[in-house]
N, C-alpha and C positions, 0 to 999 in steps of 0.2 A: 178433347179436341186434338187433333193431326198435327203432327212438329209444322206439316205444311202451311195447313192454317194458319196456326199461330202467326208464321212468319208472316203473314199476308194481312194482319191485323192492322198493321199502320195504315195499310192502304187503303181502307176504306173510311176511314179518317182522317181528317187534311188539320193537323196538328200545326200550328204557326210553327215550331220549332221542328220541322222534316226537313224542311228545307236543305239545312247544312248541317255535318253531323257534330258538331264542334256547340253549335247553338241549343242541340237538345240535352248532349253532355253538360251545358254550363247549368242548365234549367236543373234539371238531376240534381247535381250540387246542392245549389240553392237550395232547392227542396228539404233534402239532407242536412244540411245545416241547421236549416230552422227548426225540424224535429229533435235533434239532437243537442241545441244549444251551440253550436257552433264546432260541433265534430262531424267531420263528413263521413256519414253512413258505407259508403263504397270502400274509403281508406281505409274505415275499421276493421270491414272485413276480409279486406286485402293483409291486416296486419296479423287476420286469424289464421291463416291459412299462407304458410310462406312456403310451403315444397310441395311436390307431386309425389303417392307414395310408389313403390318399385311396382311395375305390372300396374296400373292404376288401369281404370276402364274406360278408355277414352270416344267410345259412342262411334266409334266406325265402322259399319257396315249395316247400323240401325237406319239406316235412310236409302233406298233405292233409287234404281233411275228410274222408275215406273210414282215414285214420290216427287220426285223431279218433273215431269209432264206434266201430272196433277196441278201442281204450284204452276207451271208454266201457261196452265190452261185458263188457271183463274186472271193471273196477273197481265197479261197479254190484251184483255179489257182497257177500255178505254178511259184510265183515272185521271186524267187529263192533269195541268199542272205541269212545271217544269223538273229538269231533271235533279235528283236527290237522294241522298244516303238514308238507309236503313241498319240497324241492327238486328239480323236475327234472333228471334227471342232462345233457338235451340242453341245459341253457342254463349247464352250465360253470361258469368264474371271470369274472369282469366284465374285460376290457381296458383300462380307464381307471382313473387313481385316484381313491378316495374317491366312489369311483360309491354312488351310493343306494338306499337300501331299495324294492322294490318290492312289496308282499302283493299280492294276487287273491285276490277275495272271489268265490265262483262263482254263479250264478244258483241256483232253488229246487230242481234237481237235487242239487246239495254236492258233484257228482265234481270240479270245481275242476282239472279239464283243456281248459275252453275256451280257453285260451293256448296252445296245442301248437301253433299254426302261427305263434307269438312266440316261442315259447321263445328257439331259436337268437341271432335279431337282438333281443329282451329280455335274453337272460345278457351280452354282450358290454358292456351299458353299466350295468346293474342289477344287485344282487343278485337276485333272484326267487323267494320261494316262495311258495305256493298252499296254499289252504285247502281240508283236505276234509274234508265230512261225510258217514259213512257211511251208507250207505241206510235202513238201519231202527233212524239216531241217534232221540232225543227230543228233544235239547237244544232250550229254549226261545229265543225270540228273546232275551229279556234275557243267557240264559247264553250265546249265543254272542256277544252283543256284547260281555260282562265279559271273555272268551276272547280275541277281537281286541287288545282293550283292554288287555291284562296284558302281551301280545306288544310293543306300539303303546306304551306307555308306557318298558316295559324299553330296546328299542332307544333308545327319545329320551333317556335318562337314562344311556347308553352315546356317544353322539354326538349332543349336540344342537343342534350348528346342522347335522346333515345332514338334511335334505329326506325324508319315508318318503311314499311314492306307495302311494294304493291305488287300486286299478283294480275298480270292482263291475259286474257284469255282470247285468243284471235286479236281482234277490233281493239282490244283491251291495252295487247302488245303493242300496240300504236301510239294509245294515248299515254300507256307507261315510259315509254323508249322517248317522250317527246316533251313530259315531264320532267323526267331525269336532265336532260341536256339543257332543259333551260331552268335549275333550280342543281346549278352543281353543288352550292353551299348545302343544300342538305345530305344528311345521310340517308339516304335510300339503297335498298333492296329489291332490285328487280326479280320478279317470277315470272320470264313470259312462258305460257304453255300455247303449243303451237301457233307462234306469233305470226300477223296477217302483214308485214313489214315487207312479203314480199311475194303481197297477192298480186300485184301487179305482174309480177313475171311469172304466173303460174298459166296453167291454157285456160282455166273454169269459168273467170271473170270475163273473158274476150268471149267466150261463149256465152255467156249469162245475161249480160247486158243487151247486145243487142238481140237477145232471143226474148227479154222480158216485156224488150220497147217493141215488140210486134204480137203478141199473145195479146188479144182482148181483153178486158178487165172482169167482162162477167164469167171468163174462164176460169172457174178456182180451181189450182192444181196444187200437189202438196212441195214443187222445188221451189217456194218463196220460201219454206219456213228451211230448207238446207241450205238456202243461198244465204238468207243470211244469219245461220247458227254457225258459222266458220266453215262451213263442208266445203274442202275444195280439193278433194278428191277426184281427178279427171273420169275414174271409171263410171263415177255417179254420174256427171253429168252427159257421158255418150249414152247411158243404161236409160235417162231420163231420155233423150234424142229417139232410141232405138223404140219405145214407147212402151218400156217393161215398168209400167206404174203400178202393178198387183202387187210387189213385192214389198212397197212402201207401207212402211206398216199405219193401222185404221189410226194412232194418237196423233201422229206426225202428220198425216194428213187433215183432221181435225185443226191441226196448230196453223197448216195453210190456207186452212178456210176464213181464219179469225182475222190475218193478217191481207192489207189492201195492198193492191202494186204499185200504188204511189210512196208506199212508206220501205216497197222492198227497194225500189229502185234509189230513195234517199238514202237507204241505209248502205247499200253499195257503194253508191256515189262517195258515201261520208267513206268510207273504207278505204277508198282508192284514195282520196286525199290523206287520209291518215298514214297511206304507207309511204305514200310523197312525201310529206314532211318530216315522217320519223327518219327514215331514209337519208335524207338531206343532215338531218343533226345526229346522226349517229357517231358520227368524229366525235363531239363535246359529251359523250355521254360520260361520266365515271365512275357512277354509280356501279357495287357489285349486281352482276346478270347471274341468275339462273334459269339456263336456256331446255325447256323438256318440249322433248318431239319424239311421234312415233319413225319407229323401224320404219314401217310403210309408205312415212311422208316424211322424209327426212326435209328439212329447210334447205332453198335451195338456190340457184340463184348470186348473184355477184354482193348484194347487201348480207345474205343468209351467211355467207363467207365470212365477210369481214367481221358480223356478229360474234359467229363462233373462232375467231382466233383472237379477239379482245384480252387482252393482259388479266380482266377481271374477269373474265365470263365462264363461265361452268355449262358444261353441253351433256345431257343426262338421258338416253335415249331410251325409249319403250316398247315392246311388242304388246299391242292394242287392237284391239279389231271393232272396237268402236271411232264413232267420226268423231266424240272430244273427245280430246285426252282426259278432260278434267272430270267427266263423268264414268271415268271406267272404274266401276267399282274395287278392281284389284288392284288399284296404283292409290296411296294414300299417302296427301301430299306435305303431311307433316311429318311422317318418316321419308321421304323424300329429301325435304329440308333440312333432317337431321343428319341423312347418313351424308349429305352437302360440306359438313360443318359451317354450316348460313346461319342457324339458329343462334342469334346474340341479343344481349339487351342493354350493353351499350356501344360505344362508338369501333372496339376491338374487340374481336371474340376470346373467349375467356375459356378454355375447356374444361375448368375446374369449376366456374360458380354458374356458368352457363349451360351447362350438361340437363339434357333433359332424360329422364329413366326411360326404358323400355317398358312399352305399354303391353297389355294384355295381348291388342288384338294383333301386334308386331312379336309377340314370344310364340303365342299358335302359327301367325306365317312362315316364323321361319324355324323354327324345331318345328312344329307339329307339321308341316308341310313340306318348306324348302327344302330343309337338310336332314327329317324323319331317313329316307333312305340310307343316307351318307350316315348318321348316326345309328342306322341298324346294323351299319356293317361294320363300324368302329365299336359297334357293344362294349359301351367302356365299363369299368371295372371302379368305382371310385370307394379307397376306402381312408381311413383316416385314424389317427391315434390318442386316444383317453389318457388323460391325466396319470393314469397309472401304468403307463405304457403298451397297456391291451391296444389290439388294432382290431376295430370291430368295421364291417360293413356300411357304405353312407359318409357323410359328413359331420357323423354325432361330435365329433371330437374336436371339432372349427368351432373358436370361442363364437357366442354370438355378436360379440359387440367388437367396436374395432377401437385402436386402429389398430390392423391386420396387415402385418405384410409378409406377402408370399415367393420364396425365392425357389428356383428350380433349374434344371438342364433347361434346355430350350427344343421339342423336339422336331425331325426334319420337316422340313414347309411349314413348321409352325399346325399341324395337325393336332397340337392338343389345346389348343385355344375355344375352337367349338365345343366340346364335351365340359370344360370346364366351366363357361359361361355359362352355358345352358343346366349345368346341376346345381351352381349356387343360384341360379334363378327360382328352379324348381324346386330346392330342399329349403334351404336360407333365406329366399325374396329377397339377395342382396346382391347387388352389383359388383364385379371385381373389375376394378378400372384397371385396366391391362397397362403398362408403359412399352409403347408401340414404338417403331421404327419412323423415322420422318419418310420412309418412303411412303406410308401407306396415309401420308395427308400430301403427296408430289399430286399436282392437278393431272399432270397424263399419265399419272398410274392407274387413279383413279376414273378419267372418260376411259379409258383403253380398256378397263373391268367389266366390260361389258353381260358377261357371260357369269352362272351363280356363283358366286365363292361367298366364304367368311370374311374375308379380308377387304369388300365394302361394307359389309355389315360393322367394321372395328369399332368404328364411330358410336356408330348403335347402342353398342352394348358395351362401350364404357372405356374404352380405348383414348388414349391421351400422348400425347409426347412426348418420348424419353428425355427427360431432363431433372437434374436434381431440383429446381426448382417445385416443377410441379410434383412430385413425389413428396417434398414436404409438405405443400400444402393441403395434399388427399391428405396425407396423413395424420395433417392438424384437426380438421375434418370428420376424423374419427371413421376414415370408411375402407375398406379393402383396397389393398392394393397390391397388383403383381409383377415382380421383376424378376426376369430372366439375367443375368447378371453375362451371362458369356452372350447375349443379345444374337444376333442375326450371323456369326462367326461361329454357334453351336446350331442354330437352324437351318444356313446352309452349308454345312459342314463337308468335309472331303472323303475320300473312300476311305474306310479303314479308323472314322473318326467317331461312331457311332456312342452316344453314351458318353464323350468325353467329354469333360467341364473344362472352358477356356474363361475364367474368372480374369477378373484385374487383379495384380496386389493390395490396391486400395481397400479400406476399410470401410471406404465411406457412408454405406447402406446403414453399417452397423451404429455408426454414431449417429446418424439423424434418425434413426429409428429410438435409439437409448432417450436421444435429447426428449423425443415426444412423448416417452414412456409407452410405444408401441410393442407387440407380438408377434415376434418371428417365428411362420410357420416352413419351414424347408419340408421340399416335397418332391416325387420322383415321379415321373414317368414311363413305361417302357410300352413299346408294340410298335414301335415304329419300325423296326426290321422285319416287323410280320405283313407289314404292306406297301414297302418301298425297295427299290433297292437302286444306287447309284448307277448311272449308265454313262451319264459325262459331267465330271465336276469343273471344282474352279479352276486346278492347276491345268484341266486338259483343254477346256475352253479357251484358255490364254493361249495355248497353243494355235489357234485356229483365228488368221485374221481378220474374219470380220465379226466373229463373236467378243475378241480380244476391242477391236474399236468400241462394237456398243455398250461392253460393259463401262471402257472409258469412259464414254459418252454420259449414258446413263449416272456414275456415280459421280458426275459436275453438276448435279443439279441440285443438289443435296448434300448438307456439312455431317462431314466424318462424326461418329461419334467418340472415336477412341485415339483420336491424333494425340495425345499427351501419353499414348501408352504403347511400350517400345516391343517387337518383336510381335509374332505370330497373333497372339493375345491382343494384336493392338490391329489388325489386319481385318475390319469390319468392311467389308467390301460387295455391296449386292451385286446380286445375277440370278440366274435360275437354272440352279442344277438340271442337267436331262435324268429323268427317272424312269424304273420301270416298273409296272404291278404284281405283285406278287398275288398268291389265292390269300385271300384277308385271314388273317389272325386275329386277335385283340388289342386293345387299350388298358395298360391296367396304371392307376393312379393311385399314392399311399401319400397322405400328408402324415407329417411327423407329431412329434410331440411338441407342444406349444413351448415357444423357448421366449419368459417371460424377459422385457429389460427394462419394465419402469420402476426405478429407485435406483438404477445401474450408471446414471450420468457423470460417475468417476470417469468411466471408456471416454470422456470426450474427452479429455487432456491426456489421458495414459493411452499412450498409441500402440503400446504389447499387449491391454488388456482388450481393447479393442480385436486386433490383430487375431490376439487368441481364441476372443467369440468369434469371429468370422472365418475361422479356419475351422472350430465349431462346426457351426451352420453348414460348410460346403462339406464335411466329413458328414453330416448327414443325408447332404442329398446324394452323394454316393451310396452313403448305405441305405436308400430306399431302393434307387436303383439296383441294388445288387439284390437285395431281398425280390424284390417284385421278379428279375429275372431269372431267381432259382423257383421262385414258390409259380411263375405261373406252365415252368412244368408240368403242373401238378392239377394244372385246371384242365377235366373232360372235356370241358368247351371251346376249345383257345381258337378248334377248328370250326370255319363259318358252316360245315356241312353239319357238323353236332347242333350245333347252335339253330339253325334250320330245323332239322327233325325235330329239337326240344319245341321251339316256337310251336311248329306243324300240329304238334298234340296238345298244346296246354293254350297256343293262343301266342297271337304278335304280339300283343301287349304286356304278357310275364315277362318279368323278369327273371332272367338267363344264371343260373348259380353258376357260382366260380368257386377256387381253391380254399378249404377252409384254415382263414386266418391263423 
């Protein structure tokens, strides 16, 4: 049977416990306890299964929009009964613990199967069930919000510091935004995807309405089922006007034939009151917003505004060329969520116990496709050093187990962040949680990234907050961890600064590494002068008054990192170098010899033994850098047109030799 089916299985069954989703869960229980003597079957195996492994297979792209019609074709029938939560049977039990409530509220249709291409990759970390109103419900806006509400309450009054997410899709956004402002005490999670808040001010609706209430009834034409699946795209409805109906494709018109115009015109109606009231209580909302709109329709409008400039709201845009956002198969809304940092499971986000891996079908989009290009021209070089001081090819020489921490230069724009993520992904399956800059969790650095980089993906792929804190507790943790020690002061470094380490005198890495009985890997980078070169740094940019403001501007938003540390070393100051391109050269990368310090917990009281491993440590990430930049002389490939030819005859996919170690 079809994931679609399946899902459609309640429906044809009017189960006493549909009703509410709270009532079936409790039924469940019950169940499970009596089989088990009093241990609930769900708990246990929540207790079997407590993590996600690295790359797991999170069922994204197993479900089409052509699976979606199908399901929308059956359910659109007349199961009469009032409005009710469902569980999709494809999205399972959740894999993590104390994973969180997620509802889905659906757009002015109520089949509340716009998630079908989330289910899968939504059940593994969420609970999930969906809201659905049957086609020829009546229920008033107010009664389906008391409806939500009754749900929305119970759960919080069952666990209330967990976190209940709802996700409103169009119509959805209505009844989420209207939610939220009358239930401040809970913790909610807005996801509105192109919210209908402010259909009222768009042209579609003022054409729609009074064009439906003069169309005959026995006319079936296929703009019922666009009017109301959120389409309010103005070109659609002139294109519909113009009488270009060939173009509508045979499902979607099918879906117009099934639906009456008495239920289009309610369900409009209900719309337009939805975005009056959300509208109205938008001031009381406080709940966090996660606001996704496409490129093409941006939200818009005097409400649309004040949405997006909300002290909580997060504004996430997409190039779509589908009418939902939620069905475009290349937008996947749990990595959405994650590169957010929205993803929490209880009342504060936690970036250490909270952190979700990187999924299979998120390491193919963005190596195997996003940054495939950008990674073919960086051809990094990644080698690493054997116990016996041999430096072979690979990562053979990276213990496998942790806790690992990695110290290094830092190199310019932070260009070695992608090659290194993506090869302990692909050799290791391990994650290197990066210790990252507070700018890159600053909310308008992040809306303003609108364009590909790494540095929204940080999150992604393991990226955390520079702070001692959290560095100890990855490290308790037992998991990789990476710290560039001269931070963002060697990344955007000045002319003439290339390769140089701006360390602190502190020690401190070095003792809360000993205390954990951690392995310090020092490691080098070089090639970043083979594809950057300075054009205007910091000291010249201060020169130039209105670059000198923004930079001001800019670093008040954000706590210094290195205020207790005196002189140039201590001078952590973002901005953005001007650069220019060079013809690409290479990446080459050498981790050191594992520098073991569990049994070494003397160094926390003796601050010269300390001292003296840590000067250690930074005397060898010079001496990788000096090595890497003699020996990659000596690579035939370093130039991107060798490196071509080689590909050209052997294949994109070889791997490119370099200098023998």
């Amino acid at each position: 049977m079809s994931i679609s089916l399946c899902t459609l299985a309640p429906f044809g069954v009017k189960l006493p416990g549909l009703r509410l989703g709270w009532q079936t869960r409790s039924s469940l229980r019950a169940k499970g306890a009596a089989v088990t003597g009093g241990e609930n079957v769900l708990e246990k195996t929540m207790k079997e299964v407590r993590y996600l492994d690295v790359l797991y297979d999170d069922g994204f792209g197993s479900v089409t929009l052509k699976g979606y019609f199908t399901t929308v074709r059956a359910m659109l029938r007349n199961d009469g009964g009032p409005p009710r939560w469902f569980c999709p049977v494809e999205c399972g039990q959740p894999k993590v613990e104390n994973a969180p409530l997620l509802l889905f509220l659906p757009g002015t249709d109520g089949v509340g199967m716009e998630l079908i291409l989330h289910h899968q990759s939504l059940g593994k970390v969420f609970e999930v069930r969906c809201l659905h109103i049957p086609v020829n419900d009546r229920t008033s806006f107010e009664g389906l919000l008391q409806f939500v509400e009754q749900c929305v309450k119970y759960e919080h009054s069952l666990k209330p510091n967990r976190p209940i997410y709802i996700v409103g899709d169009s119509f959805g956004g209505c009844l989420a935004i209207s939610l939220a402002a009358r239930n401040p005490e809970v913790d909610l999670v807005l996801v509105l995807v192109d919210p209908g808040i402010s259909c009222a001010e768009t042209s579609l609706q003022p054409i729609l309405l009074p064009l439906l209430q003069i169309v005959p009834t026995i006319l079936q034409l296929p703009i019922p089922y666009l009017a109301i699946s959120g389409g309010s795209i103005p070109q659609e409805a002139l294109g519909f006007l113009s009488g270009n109906l060939t173009s509508v494709q045979p499902l979607v018109a099918e879906l117009g034939h099934t639906i009456k115009w008495d239920t289009i015109m309610w369900r409009l109606k209900l719309q337009k009151l939805g975005a009056s009231y959300a509208s109205s209580r938008l001031h009381e909302v406080q709940a966090q917003i996660l606001l996704l709109a496409r490129d093409n329709l941006l939200p818009n409008g005097d409400v649309a505004d004040r949405l997006k400039t909300m002290e909580n709201c997060k504004v996430r845009h997409f190039r779509s060329f589908t009418d939902r956002l939620i069905l475009d198969d290349n937008i996947n809304l749990l990595t959405v969520i994650k590169r957010a940092n929205m993803y929490r499971r209880c009342r504060k986000l936690d970036f250490v116990t909270d952190y979700l891996p990187p999924t299979l079908s998120e390491f193919k989009k963005t190596f195997d496709e996003d940054f495939k290009p950008y990674l073919r021209l960086l051809s990094p070089v990644m080698l690493s050093t054997l116990t016996n001081g041999r430096i072979v090819r690979g990562l053979v020489g990276v213990p496998e187990k942790g806790p690992i921490l990695f110290v290094s230069y830092h190199s310019l724009l932070a260009i070695d962040l992608a090659p290194i993520c993506e090869e302990f992904l692909r050799e290791k399956r391990r994650v290197v949680r990066v210790m990252a800059h507070p700018v890159f969790y600053w909310e308008n650095f992040a809306s303003s990234s609108q364009e590909l980089s790494f540095f929204t993906n940080i999150s992604l792929y393991g990226g955390v907050p520079v702070s001692p804190f959290n560095m100890y507790r990855l490290l308790e943790r037992n998991e990789f961890v990476l710290l560039f020690p001269g931070g963002i002061r060697e990344a955007l470094h000045r002319k003439g600064e290339e390769y140089k380490l701006f360390w602190p005198d502190e020690a401190e890495f070095v003792r809360m590494a000993a205390s954990l009985g951690a392995t310090v890997i020092p490691f080098g980078c070089v090639g970043e002068d083979d594809f950057l070169e300075l054009f205007l740094d910091y000291n010249e940019q201060r020169s130039i008054p209105y670059l000198h403001n923004l930079i001001d501007s800019v670093n008040q938003n954000f706590s210094r990192i290195r205020d207790t540390v005196k002189g140039d070393d201590g001078n952590q100051v973002f901005h953005l170098p001007a650069v220019l391109p060079k013809v690409p050269g290479r990446l080459y990368f050498l981790f050191g010899k594992p520098i073991e310090l569990k049994g070494m917990k003397n160094i926390l009281k003796d601050r010269k033994s300390a001292n003296k491993v840590y000067m250690h440590i930074k005397s060898e990430v010079e001496n990788t850098i000096a090595y890497l930049k003699k020996k990659r002389e000596e690579d035939p490939y370093r130039s991107i047109t060798q490196r071509a030819l080689y590909q050209a005859t052997w294949g994109v996919s070889a791997q490119v030799p370099t200098f023998d170690p």
